[in-house]
C-alpha positions as CSV (number, residue, x, y, z in Angstrom):
1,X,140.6,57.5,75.6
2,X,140.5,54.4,74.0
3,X,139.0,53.5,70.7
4,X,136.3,51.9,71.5
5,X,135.3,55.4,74.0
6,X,136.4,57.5,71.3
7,X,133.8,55.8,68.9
8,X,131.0,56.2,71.1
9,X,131.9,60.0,71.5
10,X,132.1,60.5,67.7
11,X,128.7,59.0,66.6
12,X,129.9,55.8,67.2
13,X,131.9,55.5,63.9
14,X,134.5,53.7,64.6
15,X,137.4,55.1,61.7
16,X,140.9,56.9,61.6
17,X,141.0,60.5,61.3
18,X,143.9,62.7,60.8
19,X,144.2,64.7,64.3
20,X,142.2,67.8,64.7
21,X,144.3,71.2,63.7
22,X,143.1,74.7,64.8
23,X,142.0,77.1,61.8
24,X,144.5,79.4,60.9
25,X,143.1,83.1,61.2
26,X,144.1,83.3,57.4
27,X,142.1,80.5,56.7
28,X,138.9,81.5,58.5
29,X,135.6,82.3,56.6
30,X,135.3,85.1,59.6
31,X,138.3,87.2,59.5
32,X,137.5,89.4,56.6
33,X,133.6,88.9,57.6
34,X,132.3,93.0,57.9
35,X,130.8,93.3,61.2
36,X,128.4,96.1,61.1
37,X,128.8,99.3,62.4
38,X,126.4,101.2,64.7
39,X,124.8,104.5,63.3
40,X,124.0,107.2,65.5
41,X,120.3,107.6,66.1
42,X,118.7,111.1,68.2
43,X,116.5,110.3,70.9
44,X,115.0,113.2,73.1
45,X,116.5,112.7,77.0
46,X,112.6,112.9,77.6
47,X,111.9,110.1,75.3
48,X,112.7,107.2,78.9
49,X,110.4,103.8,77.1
50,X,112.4,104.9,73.8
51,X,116.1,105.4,75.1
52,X,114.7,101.8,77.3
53,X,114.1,100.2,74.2
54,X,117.6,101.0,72.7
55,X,119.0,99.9,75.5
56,X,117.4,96.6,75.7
57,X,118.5,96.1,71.9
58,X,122.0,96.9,72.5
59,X,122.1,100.7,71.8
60,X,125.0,102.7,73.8
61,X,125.3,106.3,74.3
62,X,127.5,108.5,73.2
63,X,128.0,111.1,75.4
64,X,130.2,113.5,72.7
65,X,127.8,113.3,69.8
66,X,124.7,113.5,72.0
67,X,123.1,110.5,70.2
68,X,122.9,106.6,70.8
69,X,124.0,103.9,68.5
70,X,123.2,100.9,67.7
71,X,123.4,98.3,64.4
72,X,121.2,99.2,61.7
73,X,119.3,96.5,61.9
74,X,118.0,96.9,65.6
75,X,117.3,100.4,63.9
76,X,115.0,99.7,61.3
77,X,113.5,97.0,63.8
78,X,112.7,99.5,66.2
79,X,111.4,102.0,63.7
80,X,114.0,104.7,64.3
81,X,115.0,105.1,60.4
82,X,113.5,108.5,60.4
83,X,116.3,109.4,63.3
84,X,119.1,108.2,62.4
85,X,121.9,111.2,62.7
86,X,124.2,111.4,59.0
């Protein structure tokens, strides 16, 4: 790319810039970011709009416990506070 194409792909600023270097995993904002974990919420087997919805929303079964999880947040969104499994 010449610099006159590699202007017009950068805004057309035509300036030096020090070569791009990949992020370190150390230095990323991300690495130490908390992802949150998915709580275990009961939902009846006969409950098929319900266990629909927590599909749609990301939920996942787990067969061991008996329950379904999903993040907290799609939770409360749903309205399932009241079921989540401690």
């Amino acid at each position: 790319m010449t610099r006159q194409t590699n202007a017009l792909h950068h805004g057309g600023a035509d300036r030096d810039e020090a070569p791009w270097q990949p992020v370190r995993h150390s230095d990323s904002v991300f690495v130490n970011a908390e992802i949150p974990k998915p709580v275990a919420v009961r939902i009846d087997y006969r409950e098929d709009a319900l266990r629909q919805q927590v599909k749609a929303a990301g939920g996942r079964w787990d067969a061991d416990k008996r329950v379904c999880k999903l993040p907290l947040g799609q939770v409360r969104a749903l309205g399932l506070g009241d079921r989540i499994v401690r």
